[in-house]
N, C-alpha and C positions, 0 to 999 in steps of 0.2 A: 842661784835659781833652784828651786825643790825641783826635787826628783821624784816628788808625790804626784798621782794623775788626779786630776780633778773629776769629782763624778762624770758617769756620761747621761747627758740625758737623749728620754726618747720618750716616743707616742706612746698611749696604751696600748697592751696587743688587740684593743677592741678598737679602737684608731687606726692603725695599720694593718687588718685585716677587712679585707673586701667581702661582704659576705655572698656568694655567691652561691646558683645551683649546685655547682662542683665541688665546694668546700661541705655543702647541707647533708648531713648524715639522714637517711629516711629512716633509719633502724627496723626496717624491716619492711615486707610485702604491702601491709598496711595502707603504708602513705606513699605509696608509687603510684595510686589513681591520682591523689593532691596535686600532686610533682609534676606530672605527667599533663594535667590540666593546666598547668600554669604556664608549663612549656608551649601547649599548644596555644594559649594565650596570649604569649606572648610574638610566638610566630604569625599569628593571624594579628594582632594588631599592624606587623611589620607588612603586611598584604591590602588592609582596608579599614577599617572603622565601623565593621561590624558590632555592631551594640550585643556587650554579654557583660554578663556579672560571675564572683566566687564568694562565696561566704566558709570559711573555715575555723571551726574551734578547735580548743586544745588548752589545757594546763599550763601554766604559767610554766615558761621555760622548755617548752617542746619545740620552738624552732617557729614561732608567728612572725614574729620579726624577720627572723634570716630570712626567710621566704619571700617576705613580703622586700625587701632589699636586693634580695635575688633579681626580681623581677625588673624593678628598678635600674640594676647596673646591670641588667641584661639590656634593657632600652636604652642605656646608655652607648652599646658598643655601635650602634649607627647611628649616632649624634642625634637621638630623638629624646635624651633625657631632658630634655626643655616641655614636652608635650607629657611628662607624668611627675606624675605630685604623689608626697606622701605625706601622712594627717596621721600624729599619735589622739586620739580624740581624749585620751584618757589628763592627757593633758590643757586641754582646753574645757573640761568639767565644769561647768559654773560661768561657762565665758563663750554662751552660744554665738553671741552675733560676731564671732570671729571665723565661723563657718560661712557667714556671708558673705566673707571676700573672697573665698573658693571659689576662682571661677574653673567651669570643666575642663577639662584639659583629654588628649585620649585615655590616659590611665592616669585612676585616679587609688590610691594606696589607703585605704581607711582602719588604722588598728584600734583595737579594744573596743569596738564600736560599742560594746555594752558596757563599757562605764559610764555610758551618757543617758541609760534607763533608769527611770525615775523622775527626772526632770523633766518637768517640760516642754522648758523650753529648750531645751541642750536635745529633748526627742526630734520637735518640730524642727530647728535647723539642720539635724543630721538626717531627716525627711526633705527640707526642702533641696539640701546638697544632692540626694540621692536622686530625685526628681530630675531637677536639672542637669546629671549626668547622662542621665537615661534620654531627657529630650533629645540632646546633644551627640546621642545615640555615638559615647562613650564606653567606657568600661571601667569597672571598679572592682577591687579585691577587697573583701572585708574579713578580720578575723573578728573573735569574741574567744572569752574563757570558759563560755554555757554555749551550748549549740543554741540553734530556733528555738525549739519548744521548751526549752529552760528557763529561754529569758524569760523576763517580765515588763515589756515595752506597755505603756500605758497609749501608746497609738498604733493600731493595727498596723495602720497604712506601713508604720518602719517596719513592722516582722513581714509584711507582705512583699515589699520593695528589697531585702534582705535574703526570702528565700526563695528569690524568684530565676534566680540562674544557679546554678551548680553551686551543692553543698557537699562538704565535708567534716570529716573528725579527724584531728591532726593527735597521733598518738604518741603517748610521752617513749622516751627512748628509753632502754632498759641497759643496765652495767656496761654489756659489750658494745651497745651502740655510745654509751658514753664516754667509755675510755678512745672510740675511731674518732666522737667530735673535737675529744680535749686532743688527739695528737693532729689532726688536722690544724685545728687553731693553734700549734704550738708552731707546725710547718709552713704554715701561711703566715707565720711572725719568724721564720727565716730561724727558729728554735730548736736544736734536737736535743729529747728527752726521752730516753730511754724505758722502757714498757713497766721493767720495777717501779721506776718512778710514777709514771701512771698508774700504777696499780695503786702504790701508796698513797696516793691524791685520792682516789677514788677512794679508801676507804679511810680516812681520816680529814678528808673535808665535807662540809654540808650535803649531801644528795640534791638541794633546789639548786637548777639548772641557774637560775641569774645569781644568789650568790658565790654557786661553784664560781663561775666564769670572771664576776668582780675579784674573789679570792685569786685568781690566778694572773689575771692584772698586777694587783697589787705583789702577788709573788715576782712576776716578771720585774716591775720595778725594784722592789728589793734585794736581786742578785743582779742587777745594772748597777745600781747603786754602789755595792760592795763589789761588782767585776766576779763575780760567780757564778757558776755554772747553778745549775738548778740538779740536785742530788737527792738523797734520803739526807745524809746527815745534815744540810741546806734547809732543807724540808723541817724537819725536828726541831732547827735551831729556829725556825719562823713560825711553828705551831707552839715555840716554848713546852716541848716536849723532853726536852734534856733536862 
C-alpha cells in the first residue's frame, strides 16, 4: 500500500463561509446607517409585516451581496428562512417571465436590479414583482451598481417603487478595510494567515473585490491540493513569480 496521501478535497472558501452581519467589514462610518437599517429590518420583520423597502448601490465588489445574504441567514436563525427569497436579477436578463413565479414572500432579496434597465420587458416584470410585494405589504432589499438618479429605467413607475423606502450608497472599502475582510474570510474558512501574507495578497493581487476573492478560492484549493500552508514563498510559487 503507498504511503502517498491522496489529495484532500473541500468546498470553496466561498462555499464554506456563511456570509454574515458579523463577518461584513463596513470599512468605515459610512456604511454603519446601511448596516444599521438592515439590522432593524430585520428585527422588525421578526415583530410584524410591516411593509418597508431598501434600495442600496455600490461598485461592483463592495459587499451587495454579503449584505444582502446577511439578511437572509439572519432570517434564518428563527426558522423563517422559508418566508424570504433571494433573486440575482442579473441573471434572469432576457428571461422576464421568470419573475412571475415570484411569488411574495415577507422578505424578498432583489440584486443588480439595474441590469434589468433597458428592457422592457425585464422592467415591467421587476415592476410587476415589486407591486405585488408591496400589496402583500412585504418587504424587499434591492441593490443596483448606479444609485436612483443614475439609472436609466424606461418606466418611471420602477424608479418610483425603488426609491420609495430608504436609500443608500454602499462605499467601496479602502486597503485597511480590505486586508480585515481577506483575514476574516480566511478565519471563517477555519485558515490562519498571517498579516505579511495579507499584505502580499493585497498588493500583488487584482484590487476588484470579486476577482480578489475568486483568486483566493482558487489559492485556498491550491495549498489543499499540495497540503500547504499559504506563505509568501506559496504565494510567488502561484503567481509564477519565481
Amino acid at each position: 500500500m503507498s504511503d502517498q496521501k491522496s489529495p484532500q478535497l473541500s468546498l470553496p472558501i466561498l462555499a464554506r463561509v456563511q456570509l454574515t452581519f458579523a463577518n461584513f467589514v463596513s470599512g468605515g462610518s459610512e456604511n454603519l446607517p446601511l448596516v444599521t437599517s438592515l439590522l432593524d429590518l430585520v428585527a422588525l420583520h421578526k415583530l410584524s409585516n410591516t411593509a418597508s423597502s431598501v434600495y442600496f448601490a455600490g461598485p461592483a465588489g463592495s459587499g451587495k451581496t454579503h449584505l444582502l445574504f446577511a439578511v437572509l441567514n439572519s432570517l434564518s436563525q428563527d426558522n423563517s428562512r422559508t418566508d424570504c427569497q433571494y433573486l440575482d436579477c442579473a441573471r434572469i436578463k432576457g428571461h422576464a417571465g421568470l419573475m412571475h413565479d415570484f411569488t411574495p414572500k415577507k422578505v424578498t432579496l432583489l440584486d443588480n436590479v439595474d441590469s434589468l434597465q433597458g428592457r422592457r420587458d425585464d422592467e415591467t416584470a421587476l415592476f410587476g414583482l415589486v407591486e405585488r410585494i408591496r400589496q402583500a405589504n412585504s418587504v424587499f432589499v434591492a441593490t443596483g451598481s448606479q444609485t436612483i438618479e443614475d439609472a436609466d429605467w424606461n418606466l418611471a413607475d420602477v424608479e418610483s417603487r425603488l426609491s420609495a423606502g430608504l436609500i443608500f450608497a454602499l462605499r467601496e472599502l479602502d486597503d485597511e478595510g480590505t486586508l480585515d475582510a481577506l483575514r476574516l474570510r480566511f478565519q471563517a474558512a477555519g485558515l490562519v494567515v498571517s498579516d505579511r501574507v495579507l499584505d502580499y495578497i493585497l498588493t500583488h493581487f487584482s484590487r476588484d473585490k470579486h476577482v480578489l476573492f475568486g483568486a483566493i478560492d482558487d489559492l485556498d484549493q491550491s495549498a489543499l491540493r499540495e497540503q500547504r500552508k499559504i506563505t509568501i514563498p506559496f504565494l510567488k510559487e502561484f503567481l509564477n513569480l519565481d
